[in-house]
N, C-alpha and C positions, 0 to 999 in steps of 0.2 A: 369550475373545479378542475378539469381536464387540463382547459390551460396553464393556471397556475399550477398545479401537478409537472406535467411537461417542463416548464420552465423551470420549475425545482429540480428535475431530473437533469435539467440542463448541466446547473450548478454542480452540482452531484458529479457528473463526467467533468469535470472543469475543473473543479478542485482536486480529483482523485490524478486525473491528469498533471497537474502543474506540480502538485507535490511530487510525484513518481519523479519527473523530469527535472525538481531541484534536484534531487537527493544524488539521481542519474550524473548529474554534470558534476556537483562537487566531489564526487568518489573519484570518476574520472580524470577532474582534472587533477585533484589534492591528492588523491590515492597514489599516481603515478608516481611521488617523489618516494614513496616509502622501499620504493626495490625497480627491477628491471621487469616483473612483469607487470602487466596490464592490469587490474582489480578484476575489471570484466572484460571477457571475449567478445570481437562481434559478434560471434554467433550468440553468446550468452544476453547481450543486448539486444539480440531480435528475437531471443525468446521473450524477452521484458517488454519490447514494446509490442509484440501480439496479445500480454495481457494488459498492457498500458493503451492499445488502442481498440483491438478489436472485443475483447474479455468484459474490458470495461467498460463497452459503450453499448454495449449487449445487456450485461448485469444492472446500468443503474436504466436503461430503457426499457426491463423488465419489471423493475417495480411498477405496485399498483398504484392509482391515482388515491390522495388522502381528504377526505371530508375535512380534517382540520386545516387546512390549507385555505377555506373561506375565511378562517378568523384573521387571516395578515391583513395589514391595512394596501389597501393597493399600490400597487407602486408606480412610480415616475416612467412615463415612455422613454425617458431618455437616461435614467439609472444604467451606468456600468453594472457589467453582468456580476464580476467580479465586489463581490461587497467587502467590507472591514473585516467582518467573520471568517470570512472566506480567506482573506489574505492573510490575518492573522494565523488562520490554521496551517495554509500553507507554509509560512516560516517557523511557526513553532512546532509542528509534528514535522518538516521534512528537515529541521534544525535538528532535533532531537535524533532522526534514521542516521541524518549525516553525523553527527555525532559519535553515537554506535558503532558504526561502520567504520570510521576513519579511526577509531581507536581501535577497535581488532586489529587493524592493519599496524597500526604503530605499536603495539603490543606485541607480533608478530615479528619487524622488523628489527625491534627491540634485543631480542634475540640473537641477532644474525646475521645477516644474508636477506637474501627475498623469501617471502611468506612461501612455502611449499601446496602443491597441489593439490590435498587434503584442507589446509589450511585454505586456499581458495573455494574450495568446493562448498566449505562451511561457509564460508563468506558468501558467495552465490545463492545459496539456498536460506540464507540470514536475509539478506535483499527480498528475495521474493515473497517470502514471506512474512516480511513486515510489509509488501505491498497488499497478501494478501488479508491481512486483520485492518489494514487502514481503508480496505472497502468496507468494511463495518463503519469506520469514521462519516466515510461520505456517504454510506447508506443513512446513518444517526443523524444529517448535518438539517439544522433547522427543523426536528420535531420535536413534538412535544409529549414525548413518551422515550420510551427506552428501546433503543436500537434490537435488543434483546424479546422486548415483548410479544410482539406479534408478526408472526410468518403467512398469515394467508396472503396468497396469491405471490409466494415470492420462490417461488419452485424454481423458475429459472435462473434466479439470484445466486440458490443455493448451488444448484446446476454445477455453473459456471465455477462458484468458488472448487468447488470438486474435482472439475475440471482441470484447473489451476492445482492445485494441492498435486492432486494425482500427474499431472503432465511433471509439475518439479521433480517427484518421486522418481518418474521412470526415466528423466532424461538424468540425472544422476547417477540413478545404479548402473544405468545402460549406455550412455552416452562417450564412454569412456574421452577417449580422446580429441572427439569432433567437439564435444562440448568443454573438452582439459575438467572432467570430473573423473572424481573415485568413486565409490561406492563409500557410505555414510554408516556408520553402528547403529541398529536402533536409538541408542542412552542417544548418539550426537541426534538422531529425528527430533526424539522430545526434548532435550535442551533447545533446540532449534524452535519448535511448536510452542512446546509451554512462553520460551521468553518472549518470543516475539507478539504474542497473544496478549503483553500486558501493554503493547500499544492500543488494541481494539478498547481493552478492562481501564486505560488508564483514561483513554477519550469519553467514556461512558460516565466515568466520576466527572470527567468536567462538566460534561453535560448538564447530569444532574443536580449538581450543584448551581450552574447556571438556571436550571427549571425551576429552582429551589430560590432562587433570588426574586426572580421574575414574579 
């Protein structure tokens, strides 16, 4: 149980990983055409990848080991890590970020000129947190319950998302020019929150609907 636990925690970092890092590259590269600035800063990117390496491999290394985890059939010693589901997820949720994201910007640019630094900062904090609800994804990926049901032993889980949540807050309000942010309105926080939340609410219907098949 431990080991298969572990190795699901594996996938878990793997998949939350690979999506972050599409989503990363195609903004990047495709973003770039839409004005003269950048989408994101380096320094905005090494806020992402402290929660895309270290946040995240903390968080899914903190979940508890699952009893249900006996009922898989065993698997191949030589199965790629990487399964169908897995790849599937990564092109369809980090299809879907990229999506989002590269049309703010074209919406944006649509307008005008290059996106303005308010309009960046939304954009920046739109990113992060759709990374942060799609650790919900990779927490949900392969059980057999609802990602939502049960919290024992996942303290540090939550931890970390707070962590996160709260680190975006204050290098926004505060970061001013080292991180090219402004300060955010409440109404733009929860537009930010609520939407990006229907990535966690939207992966939990496929789920169950997948449980529901099964």
């Amino acid at each position: 149980m431990w080991g298969r636990s572990l190795y699901r925690n594996i996938q878990r970092f793997v998949l939350f990983q690979l999506t972050i890092n599409f989503v990363a590259i195609v903004i990047c590269l495709v973003g770039a055409i839409f004005g003269s600035e950048m989408p994101l800063t380096v320094v905005q990117i090494l806020w992402v990848n402290i929660i895309m390496d270290t946040f995240a491999a903390m968080a899914m290394a903190s979940l508890p080991p699952s009893a249900e985890v006996m009922d898989d059939r065993p698997r191949s010693r030589d199965e790629f890590i990487i399964t169908r589901a897995m790849a599937r997820t990564i092109f369809v949720c980090g299809g879907i970020m990229s999506a989002v994201l590269l049309g703010m910007l074209a919406r944006w640019s649509a307008d005008g000129g290059a996106p303005s630094v308010r309009q960046l900062t939304f954009f920046f904090s739109t990113f992060v947190f759709m990374q942060f609800w799609n650790m919900f994804n990779a927490k949900g990926f392969e059980t057999r319950h609802s990602v939502f049901a049960s919290w024992k032993g996942c303290r540090e889980f939550l931890l970390i998302l707070l962590a996160i949540g709260v680190g975006q807050f204050v290098i926004v309000e505060v970061g001013g020019e080292v991180f090219r942010t402004v300060p955010l309105s409440w109404r733009e926080w929860l537009v930010i929150f609520g939407a990006t939340s229907l990535l966690a609410w939207g992966g939990e219907v496929v789920r169950a609907v997948r449980r529901k098949a099964r």
